[in-house]
Residue frames relative to the residue before (quaternion, step in Angstrom):
aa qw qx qy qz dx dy dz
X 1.0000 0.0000 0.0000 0.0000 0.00 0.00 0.00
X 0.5739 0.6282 -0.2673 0.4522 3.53 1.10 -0.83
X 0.6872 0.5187 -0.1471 0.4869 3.33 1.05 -1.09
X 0.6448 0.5149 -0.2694 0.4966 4.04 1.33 -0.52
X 0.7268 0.4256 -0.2170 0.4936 3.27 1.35 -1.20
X 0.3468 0.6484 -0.4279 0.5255 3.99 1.52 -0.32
X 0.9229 0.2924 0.0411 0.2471 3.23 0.26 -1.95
X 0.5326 0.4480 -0.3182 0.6438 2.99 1.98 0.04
X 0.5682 0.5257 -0.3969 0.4932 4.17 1.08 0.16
X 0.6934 0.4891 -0.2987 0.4367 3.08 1.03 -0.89
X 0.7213 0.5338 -0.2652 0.3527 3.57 1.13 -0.82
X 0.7053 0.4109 -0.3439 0.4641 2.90 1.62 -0.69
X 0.6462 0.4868 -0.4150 0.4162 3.85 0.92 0.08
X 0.4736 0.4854 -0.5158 0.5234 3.36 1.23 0.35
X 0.6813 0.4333 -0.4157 0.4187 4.13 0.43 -1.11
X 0.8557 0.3334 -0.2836 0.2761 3.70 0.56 -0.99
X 0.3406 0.6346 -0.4877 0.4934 3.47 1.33 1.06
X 0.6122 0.6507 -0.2751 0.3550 2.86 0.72 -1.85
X 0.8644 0.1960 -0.1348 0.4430 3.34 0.79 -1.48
X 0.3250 0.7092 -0.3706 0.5042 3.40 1.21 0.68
X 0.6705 0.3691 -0.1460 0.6268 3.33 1.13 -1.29
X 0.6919 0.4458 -0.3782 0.4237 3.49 0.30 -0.95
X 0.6847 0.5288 -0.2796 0.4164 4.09 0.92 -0.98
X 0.6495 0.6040 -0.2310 0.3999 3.24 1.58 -0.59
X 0.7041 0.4319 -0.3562 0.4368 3.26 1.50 -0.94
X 0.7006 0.5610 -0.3180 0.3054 3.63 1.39 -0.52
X 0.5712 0.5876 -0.2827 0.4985 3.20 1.81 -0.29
X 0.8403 0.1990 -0.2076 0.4595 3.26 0.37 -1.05
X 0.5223 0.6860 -0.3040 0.4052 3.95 1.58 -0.29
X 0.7447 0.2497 0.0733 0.6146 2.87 0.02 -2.11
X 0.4441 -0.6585 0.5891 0.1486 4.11 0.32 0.16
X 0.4827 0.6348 -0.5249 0.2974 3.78 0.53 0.58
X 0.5915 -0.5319 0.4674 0.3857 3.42 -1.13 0.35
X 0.6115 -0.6200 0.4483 0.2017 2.91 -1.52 1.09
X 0.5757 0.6412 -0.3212 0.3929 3.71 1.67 -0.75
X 0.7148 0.4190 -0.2744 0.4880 3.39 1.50 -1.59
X 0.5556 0.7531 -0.3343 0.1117 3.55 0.54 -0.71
X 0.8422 0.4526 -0.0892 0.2791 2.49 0.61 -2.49
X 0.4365 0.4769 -0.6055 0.4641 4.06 1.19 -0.02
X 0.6933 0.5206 -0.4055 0.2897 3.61 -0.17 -0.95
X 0.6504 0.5504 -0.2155 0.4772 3.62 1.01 -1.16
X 0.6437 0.5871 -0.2217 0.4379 3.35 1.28 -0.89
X 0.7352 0.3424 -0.1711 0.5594 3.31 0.71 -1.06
X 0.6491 0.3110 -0.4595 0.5204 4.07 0.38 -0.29
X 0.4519 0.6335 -0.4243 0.4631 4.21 1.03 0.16
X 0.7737 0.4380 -0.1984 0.4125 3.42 0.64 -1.50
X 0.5761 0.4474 -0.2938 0.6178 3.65 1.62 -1.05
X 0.5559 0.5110 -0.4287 0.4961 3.68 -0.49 -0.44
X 0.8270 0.2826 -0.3366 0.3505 3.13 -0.40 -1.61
X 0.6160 0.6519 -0.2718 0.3488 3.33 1.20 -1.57
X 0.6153 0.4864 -0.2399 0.5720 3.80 1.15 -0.61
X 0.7105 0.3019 -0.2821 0.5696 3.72 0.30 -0.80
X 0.8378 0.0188 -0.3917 0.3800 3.66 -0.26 0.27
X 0.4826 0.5000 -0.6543 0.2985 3.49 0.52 1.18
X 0.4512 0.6584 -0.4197 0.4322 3.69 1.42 -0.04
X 0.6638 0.4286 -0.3188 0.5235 3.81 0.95 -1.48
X 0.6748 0.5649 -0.2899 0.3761 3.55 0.76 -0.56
X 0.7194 0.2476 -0.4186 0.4959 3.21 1.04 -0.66
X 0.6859 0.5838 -0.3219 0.2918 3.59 0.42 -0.70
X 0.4882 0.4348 -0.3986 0.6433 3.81 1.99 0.51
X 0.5960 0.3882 -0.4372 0.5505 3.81 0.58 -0.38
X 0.7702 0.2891 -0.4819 0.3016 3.90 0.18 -0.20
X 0.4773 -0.6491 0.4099 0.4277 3.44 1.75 -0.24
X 0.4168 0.6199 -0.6426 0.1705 3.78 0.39 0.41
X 0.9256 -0.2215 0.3069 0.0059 2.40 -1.55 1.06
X 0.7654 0.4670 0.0075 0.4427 3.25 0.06 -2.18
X 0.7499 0.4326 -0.0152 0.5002 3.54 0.75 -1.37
X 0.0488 0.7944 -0.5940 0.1173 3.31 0.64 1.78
X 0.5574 0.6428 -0.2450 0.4649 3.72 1.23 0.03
X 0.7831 0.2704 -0.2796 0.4853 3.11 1.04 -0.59
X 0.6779 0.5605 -0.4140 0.2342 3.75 1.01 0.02
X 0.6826 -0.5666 0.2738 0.3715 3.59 -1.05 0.98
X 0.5287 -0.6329 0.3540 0.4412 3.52 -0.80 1.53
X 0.7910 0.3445 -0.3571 0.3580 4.13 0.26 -0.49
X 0.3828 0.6564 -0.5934 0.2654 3.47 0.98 0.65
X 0.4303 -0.7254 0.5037 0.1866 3.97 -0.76 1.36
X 0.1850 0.8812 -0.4335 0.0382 3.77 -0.29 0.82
């Protein structure tokens, strides 16, 4: 259970940056309305995020090594 709630926090503070950043670049960048944007911003947020922390996720379940970033803060090493 420890391991869902690690990995479900982590996913959601990767998605709601993601779409923080992503709403920012069309609002204040590209000058679009905040009405047309935010589905678009949402959904490349949810992929992205969904892709970058199933990578950290798998590569701590295989234990490399390499990935001192991705392993869970109570793993004993």
């Amino acid at each position: 259970m420890q391991r869902l709630i690690y990995w479900s926090g982590q996913y959601l503070l990767a998605a709601g940056t993601m779409f923080a950043l992503l709403v920012a670049v069309d609002v204040l960048l590209r000058g679009e309305a905040f009405e047309t944007g935010w589905r678009e911003s949402l959904a490349w947020a949810i992929a992205s995020s969904a892709l970058f922390i199933g990578s950290r996720y798998y590569r701590a379940s295989k234990g490399d090594v390499s990935c001192d970033m991705c392993r869970h803060p109570d793993a004993k090493s």
